[in-house]
N, CA, C and O atoms as a GROMACS GRO file, in nm:
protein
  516
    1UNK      N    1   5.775  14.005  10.765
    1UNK     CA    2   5.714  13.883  10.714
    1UNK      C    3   5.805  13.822  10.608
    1UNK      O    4   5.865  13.883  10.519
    2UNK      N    5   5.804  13.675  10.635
    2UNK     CA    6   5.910  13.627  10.474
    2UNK      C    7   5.849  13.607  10.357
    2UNK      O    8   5.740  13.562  10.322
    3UNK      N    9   5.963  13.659  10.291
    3UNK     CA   10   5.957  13.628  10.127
    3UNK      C   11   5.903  13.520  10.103
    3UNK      O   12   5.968  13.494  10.002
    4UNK      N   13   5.805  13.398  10.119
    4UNK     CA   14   5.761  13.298  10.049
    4UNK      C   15   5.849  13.284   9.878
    4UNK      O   16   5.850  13.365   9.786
    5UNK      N   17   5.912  13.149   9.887
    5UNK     CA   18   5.979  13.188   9.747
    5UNK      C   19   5.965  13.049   9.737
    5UNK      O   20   5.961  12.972   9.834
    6UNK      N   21   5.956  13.006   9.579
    6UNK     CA   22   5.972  12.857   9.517
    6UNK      C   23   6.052  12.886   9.425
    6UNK      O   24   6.034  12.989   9.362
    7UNK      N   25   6.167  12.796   9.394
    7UNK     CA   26   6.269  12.778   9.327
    7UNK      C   27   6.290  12.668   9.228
    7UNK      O   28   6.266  12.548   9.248
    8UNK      N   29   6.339  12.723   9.119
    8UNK     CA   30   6.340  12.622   8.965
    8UNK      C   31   6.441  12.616   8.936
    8UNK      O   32   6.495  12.685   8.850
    9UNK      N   33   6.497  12.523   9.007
    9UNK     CA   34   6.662  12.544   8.964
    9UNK      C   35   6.734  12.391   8.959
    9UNK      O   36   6.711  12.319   9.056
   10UNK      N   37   6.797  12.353   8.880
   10UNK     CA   38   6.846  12.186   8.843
   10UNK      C   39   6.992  12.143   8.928
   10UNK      O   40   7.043  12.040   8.972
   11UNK      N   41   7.023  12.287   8.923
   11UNK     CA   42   7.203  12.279   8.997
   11UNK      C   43   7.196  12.284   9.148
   11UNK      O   44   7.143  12.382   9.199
   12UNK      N   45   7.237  12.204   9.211
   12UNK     CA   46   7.240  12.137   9.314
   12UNK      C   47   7.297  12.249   9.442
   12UNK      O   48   7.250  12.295   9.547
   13UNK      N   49   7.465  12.263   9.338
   13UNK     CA   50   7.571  12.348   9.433
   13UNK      C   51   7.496  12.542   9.390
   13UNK      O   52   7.515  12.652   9.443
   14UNK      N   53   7.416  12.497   9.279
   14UNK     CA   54   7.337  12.639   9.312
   14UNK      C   55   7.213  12.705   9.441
   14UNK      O   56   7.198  12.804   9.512
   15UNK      N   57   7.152  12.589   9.413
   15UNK     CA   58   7.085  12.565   9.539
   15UNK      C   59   7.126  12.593   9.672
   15UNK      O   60   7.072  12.671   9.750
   16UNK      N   61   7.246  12.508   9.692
   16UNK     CA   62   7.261  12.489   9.832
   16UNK      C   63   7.320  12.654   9.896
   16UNK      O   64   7.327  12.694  10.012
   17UNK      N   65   7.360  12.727   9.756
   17UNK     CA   66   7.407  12.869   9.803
   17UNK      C   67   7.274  13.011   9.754
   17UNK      O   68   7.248  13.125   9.794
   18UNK      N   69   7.246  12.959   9.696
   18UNK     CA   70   7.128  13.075   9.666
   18UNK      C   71   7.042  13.058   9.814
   18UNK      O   72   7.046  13.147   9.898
   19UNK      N   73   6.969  12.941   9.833
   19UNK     CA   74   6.872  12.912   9.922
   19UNK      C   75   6.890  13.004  10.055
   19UNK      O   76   6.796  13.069  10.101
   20UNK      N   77   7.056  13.002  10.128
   20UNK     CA   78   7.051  13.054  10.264
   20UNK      C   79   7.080  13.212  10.191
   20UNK      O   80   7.072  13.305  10.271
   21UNK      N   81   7.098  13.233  10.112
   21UNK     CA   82   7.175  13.379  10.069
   21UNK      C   83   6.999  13.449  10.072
   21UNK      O   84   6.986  13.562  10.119
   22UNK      N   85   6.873  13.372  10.019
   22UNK     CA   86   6.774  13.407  10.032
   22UNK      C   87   6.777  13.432  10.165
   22UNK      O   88   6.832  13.535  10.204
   23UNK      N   89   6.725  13.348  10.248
   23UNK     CA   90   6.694  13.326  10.414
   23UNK      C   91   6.775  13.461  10.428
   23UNK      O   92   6.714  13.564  10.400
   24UNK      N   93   6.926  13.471  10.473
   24UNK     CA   94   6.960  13.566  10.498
   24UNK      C   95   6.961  13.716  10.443
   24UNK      O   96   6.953  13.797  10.535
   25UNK      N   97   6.968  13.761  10.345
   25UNK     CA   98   6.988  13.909  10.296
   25UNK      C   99   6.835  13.895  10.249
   25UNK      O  100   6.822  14.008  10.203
   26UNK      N  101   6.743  13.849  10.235
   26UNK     CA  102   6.582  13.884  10.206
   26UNK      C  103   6.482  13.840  10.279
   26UNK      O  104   6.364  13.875  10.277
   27UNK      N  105   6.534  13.764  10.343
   27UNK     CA  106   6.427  13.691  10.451
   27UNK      C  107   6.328  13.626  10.375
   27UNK      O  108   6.204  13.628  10.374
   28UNK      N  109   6.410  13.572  10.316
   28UNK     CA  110   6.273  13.465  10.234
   28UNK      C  111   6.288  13.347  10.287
   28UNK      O  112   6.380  13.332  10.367
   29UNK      N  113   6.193  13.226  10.252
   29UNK     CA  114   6.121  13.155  10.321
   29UNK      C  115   6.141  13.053  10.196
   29UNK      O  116   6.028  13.043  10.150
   30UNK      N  117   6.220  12.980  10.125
   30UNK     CA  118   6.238  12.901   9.998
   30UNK      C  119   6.143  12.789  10.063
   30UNK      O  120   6.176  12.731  10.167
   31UNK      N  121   6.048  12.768  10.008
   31UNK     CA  122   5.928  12.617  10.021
   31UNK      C  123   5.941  12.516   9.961
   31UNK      O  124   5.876  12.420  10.002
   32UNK      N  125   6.026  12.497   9.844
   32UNK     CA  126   6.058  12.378   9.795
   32UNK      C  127   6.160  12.447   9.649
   32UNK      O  128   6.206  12.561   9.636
   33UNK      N  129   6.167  12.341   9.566
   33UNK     CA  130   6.164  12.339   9.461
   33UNK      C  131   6.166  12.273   9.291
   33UNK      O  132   6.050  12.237   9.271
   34UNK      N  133   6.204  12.260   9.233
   34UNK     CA  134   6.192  12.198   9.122
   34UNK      C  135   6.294  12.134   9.021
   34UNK      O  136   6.269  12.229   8.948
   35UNK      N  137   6.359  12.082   8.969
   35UNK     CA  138   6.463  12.063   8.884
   35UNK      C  139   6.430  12.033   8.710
   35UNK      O  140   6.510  12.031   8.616
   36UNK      N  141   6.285  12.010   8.711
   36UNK     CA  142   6.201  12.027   8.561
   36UNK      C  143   6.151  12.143   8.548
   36UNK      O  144   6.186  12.236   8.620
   37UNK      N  145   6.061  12.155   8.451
   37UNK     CA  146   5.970  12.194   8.397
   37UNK      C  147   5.881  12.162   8.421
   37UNK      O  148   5.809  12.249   8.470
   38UNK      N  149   5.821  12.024   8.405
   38UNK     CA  150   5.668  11.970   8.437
   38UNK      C  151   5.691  11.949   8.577
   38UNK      O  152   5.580  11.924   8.624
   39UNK      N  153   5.799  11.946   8.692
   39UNK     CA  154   5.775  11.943   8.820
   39UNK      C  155   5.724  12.101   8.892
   39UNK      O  156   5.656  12.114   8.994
   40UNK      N  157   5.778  12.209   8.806
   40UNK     CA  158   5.730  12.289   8.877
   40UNK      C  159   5.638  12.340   8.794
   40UNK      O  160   5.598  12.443   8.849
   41UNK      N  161   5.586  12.327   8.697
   41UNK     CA  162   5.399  12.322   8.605
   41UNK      C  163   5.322  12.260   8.734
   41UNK      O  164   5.224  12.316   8.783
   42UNK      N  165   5.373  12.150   8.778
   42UNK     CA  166   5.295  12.083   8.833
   42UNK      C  167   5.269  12.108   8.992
   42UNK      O  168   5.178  12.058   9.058
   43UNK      N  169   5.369  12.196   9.038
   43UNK     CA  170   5.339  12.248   9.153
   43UNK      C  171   5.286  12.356   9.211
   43UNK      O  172   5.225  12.369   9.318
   44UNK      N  173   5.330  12.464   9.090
   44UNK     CA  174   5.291  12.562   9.058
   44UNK      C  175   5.066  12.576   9.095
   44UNK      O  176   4.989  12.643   9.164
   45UNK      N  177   5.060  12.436   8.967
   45UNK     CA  178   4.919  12.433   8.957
   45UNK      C  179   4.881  12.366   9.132
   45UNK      O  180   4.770  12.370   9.186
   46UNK      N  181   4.982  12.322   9.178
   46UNK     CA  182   4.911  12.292   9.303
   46UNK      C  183   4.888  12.363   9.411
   46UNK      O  184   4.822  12.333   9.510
   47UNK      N  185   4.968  12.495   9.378
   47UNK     CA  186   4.992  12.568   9.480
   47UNK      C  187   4.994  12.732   9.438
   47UNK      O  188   5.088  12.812   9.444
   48UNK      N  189   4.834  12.756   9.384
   48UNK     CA  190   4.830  12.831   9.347
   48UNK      C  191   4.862  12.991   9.425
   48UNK      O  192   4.891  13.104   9.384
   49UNK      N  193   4.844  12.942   9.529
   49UNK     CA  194   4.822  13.064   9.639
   49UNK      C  195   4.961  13.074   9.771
   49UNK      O  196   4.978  13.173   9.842
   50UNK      N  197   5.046  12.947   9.777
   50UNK     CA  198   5.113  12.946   9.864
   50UNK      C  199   5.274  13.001   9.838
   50UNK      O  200   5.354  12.974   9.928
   51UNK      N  201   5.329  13.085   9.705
   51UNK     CA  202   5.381  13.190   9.693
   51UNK      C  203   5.393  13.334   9.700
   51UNK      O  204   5.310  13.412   9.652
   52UNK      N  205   5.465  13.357   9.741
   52UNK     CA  206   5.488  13.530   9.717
   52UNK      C  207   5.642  13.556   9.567
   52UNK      O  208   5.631  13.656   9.496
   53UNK      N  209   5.732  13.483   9.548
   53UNK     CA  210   5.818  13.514   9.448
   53UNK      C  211   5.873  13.321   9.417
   53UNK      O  212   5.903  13.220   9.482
   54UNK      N  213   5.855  13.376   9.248
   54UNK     CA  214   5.932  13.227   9.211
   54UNK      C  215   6.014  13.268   9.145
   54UNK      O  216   6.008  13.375   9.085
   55UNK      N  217   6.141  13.162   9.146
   55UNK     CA  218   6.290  13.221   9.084
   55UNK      C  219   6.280  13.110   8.945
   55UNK      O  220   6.224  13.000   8.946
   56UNK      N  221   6.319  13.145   8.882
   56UNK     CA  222   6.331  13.032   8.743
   56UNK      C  223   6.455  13.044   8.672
   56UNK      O  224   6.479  13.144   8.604
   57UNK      N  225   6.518  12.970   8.681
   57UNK     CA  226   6.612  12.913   8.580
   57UNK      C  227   6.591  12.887   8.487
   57UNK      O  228   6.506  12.799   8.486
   58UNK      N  229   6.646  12.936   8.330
   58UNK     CA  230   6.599  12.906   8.199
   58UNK      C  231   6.646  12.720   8.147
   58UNK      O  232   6.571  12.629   8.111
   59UNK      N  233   6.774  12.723   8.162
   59UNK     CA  234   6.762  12.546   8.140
   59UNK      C  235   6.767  12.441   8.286
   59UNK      O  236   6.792  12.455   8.406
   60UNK      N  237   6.739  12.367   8.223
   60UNK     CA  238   6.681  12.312   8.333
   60UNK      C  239   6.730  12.149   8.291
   60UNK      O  240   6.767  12.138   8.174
   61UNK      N  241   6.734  12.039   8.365
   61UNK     CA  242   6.684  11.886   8.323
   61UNK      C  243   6.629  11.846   8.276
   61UNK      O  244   6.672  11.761   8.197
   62UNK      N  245   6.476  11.876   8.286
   62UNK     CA  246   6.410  11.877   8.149
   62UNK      C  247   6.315  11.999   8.102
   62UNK      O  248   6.268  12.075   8.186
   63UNK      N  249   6.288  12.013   7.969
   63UNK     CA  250   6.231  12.123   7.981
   63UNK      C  251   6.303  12.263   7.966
   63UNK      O  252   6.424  12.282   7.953
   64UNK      N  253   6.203  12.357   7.971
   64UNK     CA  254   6.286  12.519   7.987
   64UNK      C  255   6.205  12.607   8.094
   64UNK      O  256   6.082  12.615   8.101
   65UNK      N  257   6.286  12.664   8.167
   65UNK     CA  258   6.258  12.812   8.218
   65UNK      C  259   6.130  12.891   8.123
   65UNK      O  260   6.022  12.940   8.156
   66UNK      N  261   6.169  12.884   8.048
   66UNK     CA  262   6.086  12.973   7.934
   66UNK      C  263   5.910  12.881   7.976
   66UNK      O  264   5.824  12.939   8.043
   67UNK      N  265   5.897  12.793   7.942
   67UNK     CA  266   5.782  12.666   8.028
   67UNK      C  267   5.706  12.642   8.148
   67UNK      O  268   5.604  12.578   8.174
   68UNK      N  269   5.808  12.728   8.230
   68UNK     CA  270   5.755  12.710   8.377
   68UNK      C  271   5.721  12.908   8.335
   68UNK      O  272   5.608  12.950   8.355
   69UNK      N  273   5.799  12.975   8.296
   69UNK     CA  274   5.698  13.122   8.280
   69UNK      C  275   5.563  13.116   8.228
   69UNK      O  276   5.459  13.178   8.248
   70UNK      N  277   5.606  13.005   8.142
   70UNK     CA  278   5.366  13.029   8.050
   70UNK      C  279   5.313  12.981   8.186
   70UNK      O  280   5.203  13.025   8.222
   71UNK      N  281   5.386  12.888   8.273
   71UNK     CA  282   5.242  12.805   8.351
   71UNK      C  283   5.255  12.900   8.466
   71UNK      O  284   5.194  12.843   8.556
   72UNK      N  285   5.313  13.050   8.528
   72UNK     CA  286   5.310  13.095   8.577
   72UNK      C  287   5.263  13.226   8.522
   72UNK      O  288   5.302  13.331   8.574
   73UNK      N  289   5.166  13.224   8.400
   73UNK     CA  290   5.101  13.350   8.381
   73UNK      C  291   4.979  13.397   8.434
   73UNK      O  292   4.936  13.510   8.410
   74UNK      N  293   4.891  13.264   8.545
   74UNK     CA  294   4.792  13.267   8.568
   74UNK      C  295   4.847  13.316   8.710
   74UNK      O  296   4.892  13.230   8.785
   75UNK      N  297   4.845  13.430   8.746
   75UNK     CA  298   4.891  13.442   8.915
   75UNK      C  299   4.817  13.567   8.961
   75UNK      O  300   4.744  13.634   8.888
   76UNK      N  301   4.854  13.601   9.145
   76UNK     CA  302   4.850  13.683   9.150
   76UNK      C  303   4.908  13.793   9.131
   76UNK      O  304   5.027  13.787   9.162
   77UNK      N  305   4.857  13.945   9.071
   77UNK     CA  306   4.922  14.080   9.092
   77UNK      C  307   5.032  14.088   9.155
   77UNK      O  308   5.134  14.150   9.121
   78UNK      N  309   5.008  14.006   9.280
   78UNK     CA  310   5.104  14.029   9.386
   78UNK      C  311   5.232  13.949   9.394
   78UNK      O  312   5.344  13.975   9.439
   79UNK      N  313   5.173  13.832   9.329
   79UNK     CA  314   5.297  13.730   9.300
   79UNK      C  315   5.374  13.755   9.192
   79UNK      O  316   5.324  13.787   9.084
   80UNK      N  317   5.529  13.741   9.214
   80UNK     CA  318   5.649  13.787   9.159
   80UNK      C  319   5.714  13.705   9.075
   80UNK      O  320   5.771  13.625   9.149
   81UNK      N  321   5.739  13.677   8.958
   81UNK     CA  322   5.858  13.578   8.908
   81UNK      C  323   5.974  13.672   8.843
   81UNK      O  324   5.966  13.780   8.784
   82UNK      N  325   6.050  13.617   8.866
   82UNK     CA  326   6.236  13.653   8.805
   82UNK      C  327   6.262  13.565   8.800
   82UNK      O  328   6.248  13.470   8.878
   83UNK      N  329   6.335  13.581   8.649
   83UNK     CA  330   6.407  13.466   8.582
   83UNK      C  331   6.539  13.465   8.652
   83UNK      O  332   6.554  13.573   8.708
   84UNK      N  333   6.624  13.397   8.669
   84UNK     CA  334   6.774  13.424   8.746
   84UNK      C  335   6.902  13.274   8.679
   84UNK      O  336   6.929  13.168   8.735
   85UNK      N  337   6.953  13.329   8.542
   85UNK     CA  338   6.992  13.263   8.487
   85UNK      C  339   7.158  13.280   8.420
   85UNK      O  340   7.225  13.383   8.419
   86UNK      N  341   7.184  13.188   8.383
   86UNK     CA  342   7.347  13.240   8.332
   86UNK      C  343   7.362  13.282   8.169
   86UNK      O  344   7.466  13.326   8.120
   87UNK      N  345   7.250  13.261   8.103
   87UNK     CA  346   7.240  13.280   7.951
   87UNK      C  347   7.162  13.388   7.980
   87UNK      O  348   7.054  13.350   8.025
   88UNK      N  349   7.176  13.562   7.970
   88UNK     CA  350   7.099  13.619   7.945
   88UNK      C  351   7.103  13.738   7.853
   88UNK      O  352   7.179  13.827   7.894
   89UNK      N  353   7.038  13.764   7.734
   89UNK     CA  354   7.069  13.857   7.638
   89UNK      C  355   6.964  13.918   7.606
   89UNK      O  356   6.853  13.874   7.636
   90UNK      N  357   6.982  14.020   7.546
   90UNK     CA  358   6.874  14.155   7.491
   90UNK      C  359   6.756  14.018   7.485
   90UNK      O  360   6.674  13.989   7.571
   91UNK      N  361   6.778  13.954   7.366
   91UNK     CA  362   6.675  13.855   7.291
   91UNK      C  363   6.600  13.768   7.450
   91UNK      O  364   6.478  13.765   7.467
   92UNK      N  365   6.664  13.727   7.515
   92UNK     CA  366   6.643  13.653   7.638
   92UNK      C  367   6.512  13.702   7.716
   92UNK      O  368   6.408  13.649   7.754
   93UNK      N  369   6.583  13.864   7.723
   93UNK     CA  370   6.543  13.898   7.865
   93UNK      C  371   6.390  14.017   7.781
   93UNK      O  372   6.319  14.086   7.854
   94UNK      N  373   6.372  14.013   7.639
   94UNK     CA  374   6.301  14.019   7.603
   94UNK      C  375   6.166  13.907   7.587
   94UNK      O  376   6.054  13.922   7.636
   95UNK      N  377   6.208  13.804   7.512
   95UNK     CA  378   6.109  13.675   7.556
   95UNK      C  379   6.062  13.635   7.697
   95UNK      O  380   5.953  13.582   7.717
   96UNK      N  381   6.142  13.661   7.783
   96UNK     CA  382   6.107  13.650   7.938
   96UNK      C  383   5.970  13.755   8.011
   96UNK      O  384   5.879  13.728   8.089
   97UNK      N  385   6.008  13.870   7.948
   97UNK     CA  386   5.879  13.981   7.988
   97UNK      C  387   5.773  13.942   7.858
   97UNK      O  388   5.671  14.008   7.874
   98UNK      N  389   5.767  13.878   7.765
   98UNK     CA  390   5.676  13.875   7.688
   98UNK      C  391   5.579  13.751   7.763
   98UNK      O  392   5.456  13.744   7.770
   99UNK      N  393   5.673  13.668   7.810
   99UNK     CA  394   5.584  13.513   7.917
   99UNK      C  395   5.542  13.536   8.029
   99UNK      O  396   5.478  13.446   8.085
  100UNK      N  397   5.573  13.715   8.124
  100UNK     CA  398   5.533  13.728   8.245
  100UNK      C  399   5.588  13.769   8.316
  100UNK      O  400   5.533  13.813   8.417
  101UNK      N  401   5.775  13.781   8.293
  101UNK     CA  402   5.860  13.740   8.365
  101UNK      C  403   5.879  13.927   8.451
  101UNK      O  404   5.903  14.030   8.388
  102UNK      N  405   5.864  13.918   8.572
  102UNK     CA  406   5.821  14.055   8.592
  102UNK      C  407   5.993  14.121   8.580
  102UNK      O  408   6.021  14.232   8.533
  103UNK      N  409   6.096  14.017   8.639
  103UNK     CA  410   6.248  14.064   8.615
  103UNK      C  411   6.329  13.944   8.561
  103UNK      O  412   6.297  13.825   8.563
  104UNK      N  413   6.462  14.013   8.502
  104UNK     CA  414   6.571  13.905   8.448
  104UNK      C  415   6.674  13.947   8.485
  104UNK      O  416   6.707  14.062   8.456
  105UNK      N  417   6.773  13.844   8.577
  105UNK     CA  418   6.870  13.840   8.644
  105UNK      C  419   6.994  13.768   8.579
  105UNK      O  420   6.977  13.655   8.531
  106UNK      N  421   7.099  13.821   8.575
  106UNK     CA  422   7.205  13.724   8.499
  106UNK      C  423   7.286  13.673   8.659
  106UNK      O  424   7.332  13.759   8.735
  107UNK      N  425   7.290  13.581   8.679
  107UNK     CA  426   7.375  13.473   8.799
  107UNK      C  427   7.495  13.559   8.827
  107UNK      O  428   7.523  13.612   8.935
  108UNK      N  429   7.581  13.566   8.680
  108UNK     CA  430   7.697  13.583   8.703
  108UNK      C  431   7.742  13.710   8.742
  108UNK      O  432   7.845  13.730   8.806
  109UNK      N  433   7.664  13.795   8.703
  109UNK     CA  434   7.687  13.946   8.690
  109UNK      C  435   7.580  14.062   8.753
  109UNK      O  436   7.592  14.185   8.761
  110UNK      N  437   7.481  13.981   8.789
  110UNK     CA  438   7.374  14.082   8.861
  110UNK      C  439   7.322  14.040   8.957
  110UNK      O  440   7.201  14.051   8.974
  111UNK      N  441   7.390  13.991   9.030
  111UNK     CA  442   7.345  13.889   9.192
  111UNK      C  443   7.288  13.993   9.296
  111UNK      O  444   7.188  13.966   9.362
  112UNK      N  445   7.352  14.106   9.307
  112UNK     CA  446   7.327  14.198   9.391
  112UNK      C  447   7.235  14.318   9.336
  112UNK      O  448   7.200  14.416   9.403
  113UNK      N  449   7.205  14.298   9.216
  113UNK     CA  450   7.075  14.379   9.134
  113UNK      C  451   6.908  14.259   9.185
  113UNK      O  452   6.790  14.258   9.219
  114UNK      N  453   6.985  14.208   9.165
  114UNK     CA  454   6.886  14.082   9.228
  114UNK      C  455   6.804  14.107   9.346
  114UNK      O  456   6.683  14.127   9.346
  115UNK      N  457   6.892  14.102   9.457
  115UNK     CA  458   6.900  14.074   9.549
  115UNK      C  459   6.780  14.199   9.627
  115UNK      O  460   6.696  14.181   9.715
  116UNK      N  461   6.828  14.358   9.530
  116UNK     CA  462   6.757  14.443   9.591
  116UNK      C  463   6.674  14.447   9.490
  116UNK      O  464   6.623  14.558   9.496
  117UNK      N  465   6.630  14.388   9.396
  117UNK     CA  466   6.512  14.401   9.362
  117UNK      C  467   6.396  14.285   9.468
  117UNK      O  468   6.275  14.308   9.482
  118UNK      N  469   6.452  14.192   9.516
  118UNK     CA  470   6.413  14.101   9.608
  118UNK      C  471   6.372  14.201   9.737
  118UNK      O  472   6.271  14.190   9.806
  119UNK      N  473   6.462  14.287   9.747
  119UNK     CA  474   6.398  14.405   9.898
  119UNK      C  475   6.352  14.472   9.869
  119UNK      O  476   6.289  14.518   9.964
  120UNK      N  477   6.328  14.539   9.752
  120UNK     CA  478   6.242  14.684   9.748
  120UNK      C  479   6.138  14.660   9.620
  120UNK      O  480   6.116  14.756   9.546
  121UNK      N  481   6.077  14.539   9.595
  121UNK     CA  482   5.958  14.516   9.486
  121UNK      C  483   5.911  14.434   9.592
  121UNK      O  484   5.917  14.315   9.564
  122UNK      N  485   5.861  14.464   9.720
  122UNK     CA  486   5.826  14.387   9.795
  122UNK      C  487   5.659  14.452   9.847
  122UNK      O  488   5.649  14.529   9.942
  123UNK      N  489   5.540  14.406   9.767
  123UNK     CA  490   5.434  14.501   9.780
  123UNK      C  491   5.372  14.435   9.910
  123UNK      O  492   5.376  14.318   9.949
  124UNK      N  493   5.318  14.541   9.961
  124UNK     CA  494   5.266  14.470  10.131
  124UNK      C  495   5.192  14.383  10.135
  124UNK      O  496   5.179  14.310  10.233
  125UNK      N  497   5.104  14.366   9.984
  125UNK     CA  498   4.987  14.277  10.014
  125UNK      C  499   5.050  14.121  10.008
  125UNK      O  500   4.992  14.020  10.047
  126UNK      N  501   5.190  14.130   9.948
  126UNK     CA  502   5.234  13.994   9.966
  126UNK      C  503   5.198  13.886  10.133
  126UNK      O  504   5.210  13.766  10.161
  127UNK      N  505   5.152  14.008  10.206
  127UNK     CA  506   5.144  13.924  10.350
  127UNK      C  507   4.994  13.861  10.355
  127UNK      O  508   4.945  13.790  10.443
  128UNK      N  509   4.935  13.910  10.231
  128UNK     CA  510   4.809  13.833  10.221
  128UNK      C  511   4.753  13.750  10.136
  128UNK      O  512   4.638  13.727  10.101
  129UNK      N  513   4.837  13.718  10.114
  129UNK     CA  514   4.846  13.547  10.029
  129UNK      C  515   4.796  13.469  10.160
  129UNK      O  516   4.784  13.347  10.159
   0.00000   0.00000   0.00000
């Protein structure tokens, strides 16, 4: 079954390579995504149920990463967020689990820590969303 995933991410040429790197090595299913803060607050609240993992980027266009974690504290058990960002430090990746953030990914340096936390934090009930 696929990864259902929504994505918060502003960079374009990030996008266009994260997105199939999902599809392929996790079998996820990317449904849209966001380039704010209040765009994905706002989708988030619309779509409470039609995720299984959201990826968040800490800066963003407008807004912060840190912003779209508060409006993703109301979820399911089952639903996943990781932050997946290029600024990430002790202090970072501490504030991130204090907003929800179940993992913190640095872009540059932990792509493939990522990747299998994307395959093996994969709880079954995700197929019942």
């Amino acid at each position: 079954m696929a990864l259902i995933t929504f994505l918060v991410e502003d960079n374009r040429t990030i996008r266009d390579n994260l997105v199939p790197a999902l599809e392929d090595l996790v079998n996820a299913q990317v449904i849209g995504y966001a380039e704010t803060e209040a765009e994905a607050a706002e989708w988030l609240a619309a779509h409470p149920d039609s995720w299984h993992l959201l990826i968040v980027d800490l800066f963003l266009k407008e807004g912060s990463g840190l912003g779209v974690l508060a409006s993703a504290r109301q979820r399911h058990p089952t639903q996943r967020v990781v932050v997946l960002s290029n600024y990430v430090t002790a202090d970072i990746r501490a504030r991130c689990a204090a907003l929800g953030a179940d993992a913190v990914f640095d872009k540059s340096r932990e792509l493939d820590a990522f990747i299998d936390y994307c395959n093996t934090d994969r709880p079954s009930t995700f197929a019942s969303l």
